[in-house]
SEGUPA-368000 format. One line per field, with one value per residue: residue in one letter; residue number from 1; x, y, z of N, C-alpha, C, CB in turn. Coordinates in steps of 0.02 Angstrom, whole numbers. Glycine has a CB too. Layout:
REM SEGUPA-368000
res: [A;...]
n: [NUM;...]
nx: [X;...]
ny: [Y;...]
nz: [Z;...]
cax: [X;...]
cay: [Y;...]
caz: [Z;...]
cx: [X;...]
cy: [Y;...]
cz: [Z;...]
cbx: [X;...]
cby: [Y;...]
cbz: [Z;...]
//
This chain:
REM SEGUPA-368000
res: [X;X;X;X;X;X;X;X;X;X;X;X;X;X;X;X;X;X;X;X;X;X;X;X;X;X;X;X;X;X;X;X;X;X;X;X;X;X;X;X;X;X;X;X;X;X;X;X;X;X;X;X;X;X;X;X;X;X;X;X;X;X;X;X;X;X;X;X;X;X;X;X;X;X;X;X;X;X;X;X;X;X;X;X;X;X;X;X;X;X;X;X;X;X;X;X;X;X;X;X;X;X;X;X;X;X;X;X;X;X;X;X;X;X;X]
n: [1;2;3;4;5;6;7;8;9;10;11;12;13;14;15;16;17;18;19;20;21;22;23;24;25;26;27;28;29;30;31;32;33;34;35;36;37;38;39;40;41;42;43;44;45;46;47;48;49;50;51;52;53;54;55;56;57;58;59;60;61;62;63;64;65;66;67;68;69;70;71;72;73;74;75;76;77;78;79;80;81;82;83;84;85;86;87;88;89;90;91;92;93;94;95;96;97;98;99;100;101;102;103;104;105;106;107;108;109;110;111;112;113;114;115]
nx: [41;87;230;339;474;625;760;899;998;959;919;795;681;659;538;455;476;421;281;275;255;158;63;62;37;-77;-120;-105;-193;-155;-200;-337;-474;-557;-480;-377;-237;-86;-27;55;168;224;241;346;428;444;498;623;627;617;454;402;441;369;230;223;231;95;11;12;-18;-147;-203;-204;-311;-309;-291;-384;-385;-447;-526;-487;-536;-408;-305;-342;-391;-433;-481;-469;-300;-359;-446;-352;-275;-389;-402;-306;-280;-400;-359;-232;-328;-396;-311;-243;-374;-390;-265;-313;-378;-521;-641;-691;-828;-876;-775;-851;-974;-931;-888;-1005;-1093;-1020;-1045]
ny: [-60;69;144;183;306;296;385;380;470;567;756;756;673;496;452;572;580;446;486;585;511;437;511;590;463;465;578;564;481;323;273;251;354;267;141;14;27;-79;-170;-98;-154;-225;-124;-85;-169;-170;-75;-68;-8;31;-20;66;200;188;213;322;400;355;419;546;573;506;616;720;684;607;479;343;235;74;-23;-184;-176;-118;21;140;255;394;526;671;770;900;904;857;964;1083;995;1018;1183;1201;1144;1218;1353;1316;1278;1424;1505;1457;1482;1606;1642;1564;1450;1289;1257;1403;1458;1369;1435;1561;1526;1472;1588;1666;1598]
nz: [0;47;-7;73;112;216;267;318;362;342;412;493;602;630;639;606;481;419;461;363;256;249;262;142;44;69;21;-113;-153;-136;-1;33;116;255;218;275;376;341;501;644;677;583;472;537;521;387;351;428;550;754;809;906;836;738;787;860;735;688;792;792;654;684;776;690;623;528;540;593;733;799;905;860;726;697;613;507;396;390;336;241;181;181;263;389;378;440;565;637;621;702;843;861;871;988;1084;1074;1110;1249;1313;1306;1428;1375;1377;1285;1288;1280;1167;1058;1061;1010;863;813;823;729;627]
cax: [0;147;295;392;564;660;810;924;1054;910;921;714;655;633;444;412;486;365;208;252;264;118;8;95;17;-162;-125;-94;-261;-121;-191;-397;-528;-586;-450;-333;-152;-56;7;131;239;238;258;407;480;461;533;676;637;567;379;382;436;294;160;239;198;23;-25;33;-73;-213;-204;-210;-362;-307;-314;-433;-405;-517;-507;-510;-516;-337;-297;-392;-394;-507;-512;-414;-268;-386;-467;-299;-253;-413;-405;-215;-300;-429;-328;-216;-356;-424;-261;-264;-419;-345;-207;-363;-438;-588;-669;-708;-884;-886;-756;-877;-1030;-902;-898;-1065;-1104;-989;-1042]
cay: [0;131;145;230;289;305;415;371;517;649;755;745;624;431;463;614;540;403;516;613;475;401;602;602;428;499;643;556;444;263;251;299;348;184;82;-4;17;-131;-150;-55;-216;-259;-86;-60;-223;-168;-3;-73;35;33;-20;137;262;191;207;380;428;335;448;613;569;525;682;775;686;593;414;322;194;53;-79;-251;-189;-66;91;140;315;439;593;689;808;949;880;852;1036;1079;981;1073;1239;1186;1127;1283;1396;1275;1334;1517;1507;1427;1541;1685;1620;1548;1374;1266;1283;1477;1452;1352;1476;1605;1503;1456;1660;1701;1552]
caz: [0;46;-30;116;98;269;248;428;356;348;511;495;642;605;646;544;400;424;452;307;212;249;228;43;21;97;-21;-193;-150;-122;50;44;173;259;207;329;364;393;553;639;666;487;438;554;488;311;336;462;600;783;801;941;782;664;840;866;692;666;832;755;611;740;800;644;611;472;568;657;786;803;932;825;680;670;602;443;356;399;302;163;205;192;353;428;393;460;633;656;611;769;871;852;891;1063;1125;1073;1156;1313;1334;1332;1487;1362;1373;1243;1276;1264;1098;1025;1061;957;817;800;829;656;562]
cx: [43;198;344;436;580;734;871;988;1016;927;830;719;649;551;402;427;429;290;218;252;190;35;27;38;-62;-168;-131;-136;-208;-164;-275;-442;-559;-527;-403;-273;-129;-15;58;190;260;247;337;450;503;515;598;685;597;490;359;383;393;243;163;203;144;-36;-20;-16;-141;-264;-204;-289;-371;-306;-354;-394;-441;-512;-523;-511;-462;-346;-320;-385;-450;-523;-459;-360;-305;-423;-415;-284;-302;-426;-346;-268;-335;-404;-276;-271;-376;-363;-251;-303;-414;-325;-255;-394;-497;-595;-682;-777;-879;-849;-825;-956;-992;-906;-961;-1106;-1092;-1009;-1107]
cy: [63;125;195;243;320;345;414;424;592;684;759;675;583;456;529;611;481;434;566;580;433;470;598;544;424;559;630;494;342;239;300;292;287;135;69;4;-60;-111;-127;-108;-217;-177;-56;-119;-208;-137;-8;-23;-2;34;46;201;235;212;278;425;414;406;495;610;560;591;760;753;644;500;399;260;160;-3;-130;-244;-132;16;104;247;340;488;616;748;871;945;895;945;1060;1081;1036;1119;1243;1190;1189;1345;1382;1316;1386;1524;1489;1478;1615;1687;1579;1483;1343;1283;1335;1470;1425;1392;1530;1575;1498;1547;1693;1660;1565]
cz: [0;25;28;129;154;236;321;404;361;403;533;541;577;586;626;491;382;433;400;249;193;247;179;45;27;54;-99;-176;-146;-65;60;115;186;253;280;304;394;470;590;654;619;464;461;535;422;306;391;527;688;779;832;893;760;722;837;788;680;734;826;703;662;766;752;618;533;471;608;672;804;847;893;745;639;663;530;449;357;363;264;211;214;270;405;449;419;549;638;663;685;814;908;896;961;1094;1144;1119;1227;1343;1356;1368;1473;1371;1315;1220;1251;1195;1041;1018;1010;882;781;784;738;620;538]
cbx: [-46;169;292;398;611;668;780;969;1099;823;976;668;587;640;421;409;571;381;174;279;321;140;21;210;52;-170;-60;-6;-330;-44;-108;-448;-581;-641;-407;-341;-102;-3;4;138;234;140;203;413;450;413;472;724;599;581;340;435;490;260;163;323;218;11;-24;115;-60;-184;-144;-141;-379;-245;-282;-525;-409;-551;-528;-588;-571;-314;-223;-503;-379;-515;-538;-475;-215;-426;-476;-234;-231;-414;-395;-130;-341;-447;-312;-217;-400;-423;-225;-306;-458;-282;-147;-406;-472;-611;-726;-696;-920;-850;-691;-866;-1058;-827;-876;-1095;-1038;-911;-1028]
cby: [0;157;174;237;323;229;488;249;503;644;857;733;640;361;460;676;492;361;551;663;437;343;694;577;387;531;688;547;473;271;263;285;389;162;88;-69;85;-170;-167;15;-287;-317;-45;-36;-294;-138;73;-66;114;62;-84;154;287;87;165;376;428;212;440;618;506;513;678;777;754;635;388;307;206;35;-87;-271;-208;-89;113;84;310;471;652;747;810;961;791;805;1080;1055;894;1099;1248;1140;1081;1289;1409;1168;1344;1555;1479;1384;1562;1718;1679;1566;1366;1214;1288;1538;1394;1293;1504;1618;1464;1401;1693;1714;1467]
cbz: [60;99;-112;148;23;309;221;481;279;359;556;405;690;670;727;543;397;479;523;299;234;316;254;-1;37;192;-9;-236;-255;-105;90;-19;164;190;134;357;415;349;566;704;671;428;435;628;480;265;355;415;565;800;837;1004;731;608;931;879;651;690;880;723;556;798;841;580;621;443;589;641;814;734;989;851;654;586;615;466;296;457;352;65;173;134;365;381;341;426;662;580;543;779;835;770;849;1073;1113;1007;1134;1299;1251;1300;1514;1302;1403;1254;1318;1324;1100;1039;1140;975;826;873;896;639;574]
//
């Protein structure tokens, strides 16, 4: 499913070489919404690395919103990079919002206000 090229001379992290490898392959449609990734054993065997760098990167993607998590049945592809950039963008602002004393709740009454 991925073709993922590890570079161990890069000075780019193991595990963001591996989650940008695997957003390119969510980006040029290799790796679609719904589908499954193989597992991060077998993907850290392929790619000769730690299983903890491929977990490290599958949860970075997680967290962008671009993996799901499924007990039983893996890790599967959730949404397009526009999503991903998206959650970030969110994510980003929850903070902002943080830092300004505000709540989520109250953020999300702002939003809803301008939209």
């Amino acid at each position: 499913m991925i073709g993922v090229k590890i570079d161990r001379r890069e000075a780019t992290e193991l595990h963001e070489q591996v989650a940008a490898e695997i957003r390119r392959a969510i980006a040029d449609g290799e790796a679609k919404p719904g589908e499954r990734l193989p597992p991060a054993r077998d993907l850290a065997a392929v790619l000769g690395v730690n299983t903890n760098t491929v977990l490290r990167a599958l949860r970075a993607l997680r967290d962008e919103g671009l993996l799901e998590f499924r007990r039983g049945r893996g890790i599967t592809v959730a949404g397009s990079p526009q999503r991903g950039a998206v959650v970030a963008r969110a994510r980003e602002l929850v903070r902002f919002a943080r830092l300004h004393g505000y709540r989520v709740d109250e953020l999300i009454r702002i939003i809803e206000d301008i939209g």
